[in-house]
MITORNU-747393 format. One record per residue: residue in one letter; x, y, z of N, C-alpha, C in turn. Coordinates in steps of 0.02 Angstrom, whole numbers, plus 50000, padded with zeros to 5 digits. Example, Ala and Ser with C-alpha at 12.3 -4.5 7.8 and 13.67 -1.06 7.14 Angstrom:
REM residues 2
A506604971650390506154977550390506604983550390S506424988850354506844994750357506455000250394
***
This chain:
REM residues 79
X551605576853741552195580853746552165584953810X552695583353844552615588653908553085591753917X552985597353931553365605153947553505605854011X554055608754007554455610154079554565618254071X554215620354134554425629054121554945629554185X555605632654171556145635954197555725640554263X556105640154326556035641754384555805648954380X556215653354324556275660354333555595662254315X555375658954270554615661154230554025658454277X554165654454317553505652654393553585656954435X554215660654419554275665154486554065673454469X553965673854426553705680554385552965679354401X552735673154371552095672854370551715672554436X551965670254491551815670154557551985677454593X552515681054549552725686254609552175690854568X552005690254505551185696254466550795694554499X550685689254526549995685454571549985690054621X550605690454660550575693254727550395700854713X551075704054663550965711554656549905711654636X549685709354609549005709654560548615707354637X548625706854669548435703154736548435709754766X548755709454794549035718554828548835724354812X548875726054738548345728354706547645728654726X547495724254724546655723754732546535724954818X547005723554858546885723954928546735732154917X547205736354925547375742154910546655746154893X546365741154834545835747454799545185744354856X545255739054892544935738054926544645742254990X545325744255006545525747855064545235754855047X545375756154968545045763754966544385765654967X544155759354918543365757254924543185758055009X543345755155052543185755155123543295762955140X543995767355133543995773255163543415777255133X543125776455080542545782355046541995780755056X541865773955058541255773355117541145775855165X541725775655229541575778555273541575786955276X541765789655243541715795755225541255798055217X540635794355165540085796055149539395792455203X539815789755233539405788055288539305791455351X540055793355368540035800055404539725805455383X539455807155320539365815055293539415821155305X540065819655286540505825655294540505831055262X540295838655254540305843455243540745843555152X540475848655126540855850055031541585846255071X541855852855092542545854555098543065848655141X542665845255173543255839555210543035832355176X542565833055137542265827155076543025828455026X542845832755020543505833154956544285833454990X544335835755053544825833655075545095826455086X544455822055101544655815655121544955811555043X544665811454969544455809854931545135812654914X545475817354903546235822054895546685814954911X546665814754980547035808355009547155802154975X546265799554967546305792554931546475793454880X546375797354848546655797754752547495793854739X547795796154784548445795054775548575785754759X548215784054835548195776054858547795772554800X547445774354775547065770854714547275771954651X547785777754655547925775754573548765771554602X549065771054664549605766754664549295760254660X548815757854688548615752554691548315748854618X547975753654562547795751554513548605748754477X549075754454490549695754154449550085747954485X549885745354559550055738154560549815735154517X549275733754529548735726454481548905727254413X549045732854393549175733954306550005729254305X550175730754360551095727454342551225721654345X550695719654392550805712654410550375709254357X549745710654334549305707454257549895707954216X550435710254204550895712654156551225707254133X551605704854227551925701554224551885694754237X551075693254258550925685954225550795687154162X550685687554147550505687154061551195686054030X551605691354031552085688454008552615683554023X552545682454103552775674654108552495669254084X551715669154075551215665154047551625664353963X551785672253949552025669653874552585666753866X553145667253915553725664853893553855658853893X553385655653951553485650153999553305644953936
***
């Protein structure tokens, strides 16, 4: 028996790929900025300044990958 999944539900599942993709670049990128931070060793006060910054970019970036796992899965289910 073979199944045919509708255009709209490959395209969900490919566009979660990308968002869930992007995502992970993102936390990548933050991973890289706090390295160098702590590689520089930077003083209490501009440690926590730098770390202020990334917070933001890593929880947008987690809240990519969370949307896009979302939305393969549920194209995975509909499909």
């Amino acid at each position: 028996m073979e199944q045919t999944t509708s255009p709209i539900f490959d395209a969900i599942i490919w566009g979660g790929t990308a968002l869930s993709l992007l995502g992970l670049l993102g936390l990548i990128y933050c991973i890289i900025r706090v390295s160098r931070a702590k590689r520089a060793q930077l003083d209490d006060e501009a440690m926590r300044a730098e770390l202020k910054k990334v917070v933001p970019l890593n929880l947008g970036a987690l809240f990519l990958s969370v949307i896009g796992l979302m939305m393969v899965i549920i194209g995975i289910f509909l499909a």
